[in-house]
C-alpha positions in Angstrom: 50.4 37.8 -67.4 48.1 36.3 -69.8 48.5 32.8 -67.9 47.5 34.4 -64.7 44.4 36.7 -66.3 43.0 33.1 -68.0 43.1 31.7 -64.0 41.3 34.2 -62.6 38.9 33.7 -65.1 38.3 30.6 -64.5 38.3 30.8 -60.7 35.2 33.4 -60.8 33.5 31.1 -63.1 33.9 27.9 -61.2 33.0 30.2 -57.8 30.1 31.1 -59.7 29.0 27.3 -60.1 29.5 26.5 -56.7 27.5 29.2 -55.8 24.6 28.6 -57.9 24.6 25.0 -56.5 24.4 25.9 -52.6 21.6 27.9 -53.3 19.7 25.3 -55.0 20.8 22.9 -52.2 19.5 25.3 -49.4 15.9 25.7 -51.0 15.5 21.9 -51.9 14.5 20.9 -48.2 11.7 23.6 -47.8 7.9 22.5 -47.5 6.1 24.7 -49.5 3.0 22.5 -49.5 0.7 21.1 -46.7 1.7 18.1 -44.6 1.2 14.5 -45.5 -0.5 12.4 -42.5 -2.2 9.7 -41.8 -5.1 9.9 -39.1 -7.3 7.8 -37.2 -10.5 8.6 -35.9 -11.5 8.6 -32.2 -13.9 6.1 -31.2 -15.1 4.5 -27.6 -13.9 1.3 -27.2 -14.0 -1.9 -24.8 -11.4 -2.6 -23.1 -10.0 -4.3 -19.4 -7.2 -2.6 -17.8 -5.0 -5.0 -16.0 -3.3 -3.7 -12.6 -0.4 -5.8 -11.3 1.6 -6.0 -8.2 3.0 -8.0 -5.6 2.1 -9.1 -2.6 2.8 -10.9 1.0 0.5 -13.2 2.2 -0.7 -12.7 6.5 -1.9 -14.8 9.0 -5.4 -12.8 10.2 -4.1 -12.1 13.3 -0.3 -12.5 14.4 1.4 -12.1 17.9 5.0 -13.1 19.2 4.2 -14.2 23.1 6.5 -12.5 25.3 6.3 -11.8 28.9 5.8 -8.5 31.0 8.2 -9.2 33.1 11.4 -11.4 33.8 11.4 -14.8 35.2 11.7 -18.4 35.7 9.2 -20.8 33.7 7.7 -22.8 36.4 4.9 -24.3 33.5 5.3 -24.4 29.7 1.9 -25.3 28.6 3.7 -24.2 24.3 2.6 -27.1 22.2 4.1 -26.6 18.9 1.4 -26.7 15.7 -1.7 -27.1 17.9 -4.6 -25.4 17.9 -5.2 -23.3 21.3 -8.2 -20.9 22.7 -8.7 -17.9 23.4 -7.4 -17.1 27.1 -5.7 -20.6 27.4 -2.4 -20.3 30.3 0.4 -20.9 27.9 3.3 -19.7 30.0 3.7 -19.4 33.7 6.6 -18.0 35.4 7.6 -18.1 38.9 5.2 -16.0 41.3 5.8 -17.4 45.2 6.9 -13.8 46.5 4.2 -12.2 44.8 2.1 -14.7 46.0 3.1 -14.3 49.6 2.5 -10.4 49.5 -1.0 -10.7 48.0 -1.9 -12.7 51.0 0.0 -10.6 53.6 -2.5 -7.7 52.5 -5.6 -9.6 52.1 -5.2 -10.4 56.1 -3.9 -6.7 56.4 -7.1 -5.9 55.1 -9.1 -8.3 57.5 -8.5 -6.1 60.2 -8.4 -2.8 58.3 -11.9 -3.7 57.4 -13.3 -4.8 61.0 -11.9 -1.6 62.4 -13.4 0.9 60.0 -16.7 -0.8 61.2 -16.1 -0.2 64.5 -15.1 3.5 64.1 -18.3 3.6 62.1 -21.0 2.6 64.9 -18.9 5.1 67.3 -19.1 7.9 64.4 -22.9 7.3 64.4 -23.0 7.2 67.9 -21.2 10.9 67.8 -18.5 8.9 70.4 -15.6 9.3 67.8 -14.3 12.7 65.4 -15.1 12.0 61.7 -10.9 12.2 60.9 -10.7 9.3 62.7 -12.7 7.5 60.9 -11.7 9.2 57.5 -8.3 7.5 58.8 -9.5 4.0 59.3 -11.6 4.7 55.5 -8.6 5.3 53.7 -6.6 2.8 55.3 -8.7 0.1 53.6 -9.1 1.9 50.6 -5.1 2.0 50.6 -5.1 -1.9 50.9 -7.9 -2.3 48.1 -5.6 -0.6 45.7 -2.2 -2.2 47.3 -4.1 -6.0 46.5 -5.4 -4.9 42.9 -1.4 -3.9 42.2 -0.4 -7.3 43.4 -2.6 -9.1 41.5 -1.8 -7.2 38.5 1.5 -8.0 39.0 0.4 -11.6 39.5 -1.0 -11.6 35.9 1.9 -10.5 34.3 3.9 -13.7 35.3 1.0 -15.0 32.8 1.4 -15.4 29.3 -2.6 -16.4 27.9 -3.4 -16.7 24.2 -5.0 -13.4 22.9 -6.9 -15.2 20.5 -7.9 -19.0 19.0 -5.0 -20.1 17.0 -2.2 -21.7 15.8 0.9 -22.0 18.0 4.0 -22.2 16.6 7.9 -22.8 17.2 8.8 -22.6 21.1 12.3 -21.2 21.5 12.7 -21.5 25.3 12.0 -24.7 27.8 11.0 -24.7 31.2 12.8 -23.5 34.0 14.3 -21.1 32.0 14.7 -17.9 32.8 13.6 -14.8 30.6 13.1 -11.4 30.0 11.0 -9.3 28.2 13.2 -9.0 25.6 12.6 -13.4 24.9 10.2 -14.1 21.9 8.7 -17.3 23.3 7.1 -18.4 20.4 4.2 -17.4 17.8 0.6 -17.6 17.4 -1.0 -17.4 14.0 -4.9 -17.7 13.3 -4.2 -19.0 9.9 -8.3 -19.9 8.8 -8.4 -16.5 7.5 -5.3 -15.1 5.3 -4.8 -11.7 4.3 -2.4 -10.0 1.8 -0.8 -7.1 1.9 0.5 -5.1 -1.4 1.9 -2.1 -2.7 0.7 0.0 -6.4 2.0 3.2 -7.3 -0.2 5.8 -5.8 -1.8 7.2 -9.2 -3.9 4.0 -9.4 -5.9 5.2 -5.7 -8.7 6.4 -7.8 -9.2 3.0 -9.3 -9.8 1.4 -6.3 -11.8 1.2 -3.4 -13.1 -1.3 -0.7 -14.6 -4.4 -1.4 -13.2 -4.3 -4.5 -12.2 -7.7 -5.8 -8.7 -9.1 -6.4 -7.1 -12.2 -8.1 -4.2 -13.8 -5.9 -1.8 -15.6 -8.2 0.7 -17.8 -6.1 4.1 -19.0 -7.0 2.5 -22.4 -8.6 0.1 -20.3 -10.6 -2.9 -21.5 -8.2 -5.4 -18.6 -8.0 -7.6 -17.2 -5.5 -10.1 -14.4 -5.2 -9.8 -11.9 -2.6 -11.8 -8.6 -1.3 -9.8 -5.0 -0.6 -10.4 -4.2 3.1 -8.8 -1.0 3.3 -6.4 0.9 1.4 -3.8 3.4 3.6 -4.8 6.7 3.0 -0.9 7.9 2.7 1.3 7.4 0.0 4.9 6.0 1.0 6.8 9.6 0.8 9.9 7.4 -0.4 8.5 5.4 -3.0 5.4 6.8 -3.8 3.4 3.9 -3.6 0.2 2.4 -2.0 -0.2 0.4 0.4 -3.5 -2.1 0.5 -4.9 -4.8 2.2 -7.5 -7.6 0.5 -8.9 -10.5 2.7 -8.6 -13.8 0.6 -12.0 -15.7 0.1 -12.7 -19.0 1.6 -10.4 -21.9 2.4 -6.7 -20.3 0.9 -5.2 -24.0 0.8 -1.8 -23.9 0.0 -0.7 -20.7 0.8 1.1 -19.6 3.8 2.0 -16.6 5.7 4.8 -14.7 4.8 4.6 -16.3 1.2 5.1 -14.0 -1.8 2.2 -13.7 -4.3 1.2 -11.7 -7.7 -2.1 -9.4 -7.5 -3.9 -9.2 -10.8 -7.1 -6.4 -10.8 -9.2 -6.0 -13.4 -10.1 -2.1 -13.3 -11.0 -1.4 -16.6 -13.4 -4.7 -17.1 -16.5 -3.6 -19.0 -15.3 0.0 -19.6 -15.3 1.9 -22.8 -13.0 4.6 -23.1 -10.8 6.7 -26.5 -7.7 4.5 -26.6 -4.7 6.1 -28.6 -1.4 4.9 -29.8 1.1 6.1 -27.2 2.8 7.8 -30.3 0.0 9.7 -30.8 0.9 11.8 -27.2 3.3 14.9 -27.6 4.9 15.4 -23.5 5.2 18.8 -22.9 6.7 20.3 -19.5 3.4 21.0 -18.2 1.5 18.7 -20.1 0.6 16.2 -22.7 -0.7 17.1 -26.0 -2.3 15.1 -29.5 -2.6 16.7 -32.7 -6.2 16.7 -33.4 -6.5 17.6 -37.4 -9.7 20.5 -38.2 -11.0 22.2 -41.6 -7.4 21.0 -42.8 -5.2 22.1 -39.9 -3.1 21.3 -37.1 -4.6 21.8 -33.8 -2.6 21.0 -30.6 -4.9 20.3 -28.0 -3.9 19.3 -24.4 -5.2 15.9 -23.0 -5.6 14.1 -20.0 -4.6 10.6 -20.0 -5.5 7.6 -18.0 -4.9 3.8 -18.1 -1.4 3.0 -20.1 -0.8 -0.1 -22.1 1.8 -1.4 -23.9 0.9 0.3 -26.9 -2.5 2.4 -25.9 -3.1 5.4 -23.8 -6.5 6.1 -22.8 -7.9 9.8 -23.2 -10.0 11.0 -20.3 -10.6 14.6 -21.4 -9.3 16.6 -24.3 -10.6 14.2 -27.4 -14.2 13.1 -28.3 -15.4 10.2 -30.2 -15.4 11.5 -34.2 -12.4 13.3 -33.6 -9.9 12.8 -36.2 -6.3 12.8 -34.9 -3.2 12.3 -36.8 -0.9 9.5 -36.2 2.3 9.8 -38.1 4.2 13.2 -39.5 3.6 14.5 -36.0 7.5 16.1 -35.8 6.9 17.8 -39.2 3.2 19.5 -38.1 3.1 23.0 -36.0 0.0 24.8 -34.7 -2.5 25.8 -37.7 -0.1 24.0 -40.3 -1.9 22.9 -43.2 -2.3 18.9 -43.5 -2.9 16.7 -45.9 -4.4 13.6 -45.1 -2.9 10.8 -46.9 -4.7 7.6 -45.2 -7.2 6.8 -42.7 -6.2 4.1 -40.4 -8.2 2.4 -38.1 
């Protein structure tokens, strides 16, 4: 009995112990004092803004020749890399038929013609009834629009260049026959090059027309070119823009349908509050910086702009002599009492 009485003893001491010790472990982690931070303070400051993306280089205008209408190439005037005009007869496909009917209502129309005078003297003369003559009227105008159908027809069997350009690879021969399905060839008016390429769409209020551009090609060759327009939607599936620059002057060594880097300089000359990006708190809703006032915490929701590798700029929410802290963010809450340890700049 004795034995036993002297363990239990000794357990309620040594349960005593332990207990003493968990509550001294559980009160050693609380703050009881303000929070130690270091802060910077908000200043404007220059900086450029870099905005990159790629690109694909265009021929100023472009056109695949095709024809109208099927056929046999009776005259292939395609001469591979030269330069043509405007409204040059580059294809010509077989027409004899058409031909033929053109001419059949031209002399149709002859006669239609010298009988509607005839009706006309007798009209005047009151020695014919006006329907008559309405009916010998619209008998030529019939055959006016019957000729201006056959010709139109005529023109189709014509392929003439659009513009003054380049022509390029012929895929058919003459005396073949095509449809309208054939690509013929291509005509490119290279002397002018444009590029088209693609930013996400929260950079459209940095950029407008005539804006200018650096065009960095794949042997690090530059050239300078001018925004023409930028498309007023944002791609729904990847949520980016689309824009257009015309390259300056003679773009030697570049080619259509090359790929290219765009380099814009938005933020050249601008002064602006830059932050470190660990400075910014996301919220759901928002972003938030911990600006530090008469020795507290204040939260205060900011909207950011330009994003660097280690800098956010602050468009609204933080002014130049503001002092916001830097470190110990996790450890502050709203009103907390800080402690500034250091000021960095």
């Amino acid at each position: 009995m004795l034995f036993k009485k002297g363990l239990f003893i000794s357990g309620l001491i040594l349960l005593s112990a332990c207990g003493g010790n968990a509550k001294k472990d559980i009160t050693k982690g609380k703050v009881t004092g303000p929070v130690a931070v270091d802060v910077s303070v908000a200043i404007l400051t220059d900086y450029v803004n870099t905005i990159e993306g790629n690109g694909t280089v265009l021929a100023n205008e472009f056109v695949e020749l095709m024809t109208e209408t099927n056929g046999r190439i009776v005259m292939l005037n395609i001469q591979e890399g030269k330069q043509v005009m405007e409204g040059a007869l580059l294809v010509k496909l077989f027409d004899d038929d058409l031909q033929a009917q053109l001419r059949k209502l031209e002399s149709q129309l002859i006669i239609a013609k010298k009988t509607e005078s005839r009706l006309k003297t007798l009209l005047d003369a009151n020695g014919l009834n006006q329907s008559d003559y309405d009916q010998a009227l619209n008998q030529v105008n019939n055959l006016l629009a019957d000729i201006d159908y056959a010709k139109a027809q005529i023109r189709k069997t014509e392929i003439r260049a659009p513009f003054s350009g380049t022509i390029g690879l012929r895929s058919v021969s003459k005396g073949a026959y095509v449809t309208q399905q054939n690509i013929l060839a291509t005509l490119q008016q290279t002397g002018t090059l444009k590029v088209d390429f693609v930013l996400p769409g929260n950079y459209d209020y940095q950029l407008q027309s005539g804006q200018d551009v650096k065009v960095i090609a794949d042997n690090n060759k530059t050239f300078t070119a001018k925004i023409l327009a930028i498309e007023p939607q944002v791609n729904t599936a990847t949520r980016n823009l689309k824009i257009r620059a015309m390259i300056s002057g003679n773009a030697v060594g570049l080619q259509p349908g090359a790929f290219v880097k765009i380099s814009i300089d938005e933020g050249k000359n601008k002064k602006a509050i830059l932050v470190p990006t660990n400075c910014i708190i996301p919220d759901t809703r928002s972003k938030k910086i911990v600006l530090i006032k008469n020795g507290k915490a204040n939260f205060t929701i900011v909207e950011t702009g330009y994003r660097g590798e280690d800098k956010v700029e602050i468009i609204s929410g933080v002014e130049a002599g503001d002092t916001f802290a830097i470190n110990g963010i996790l450890f502050l809450k709203p009103d907390a009492d800080v402690m500034i340890r250091k000021v960095k700049p």
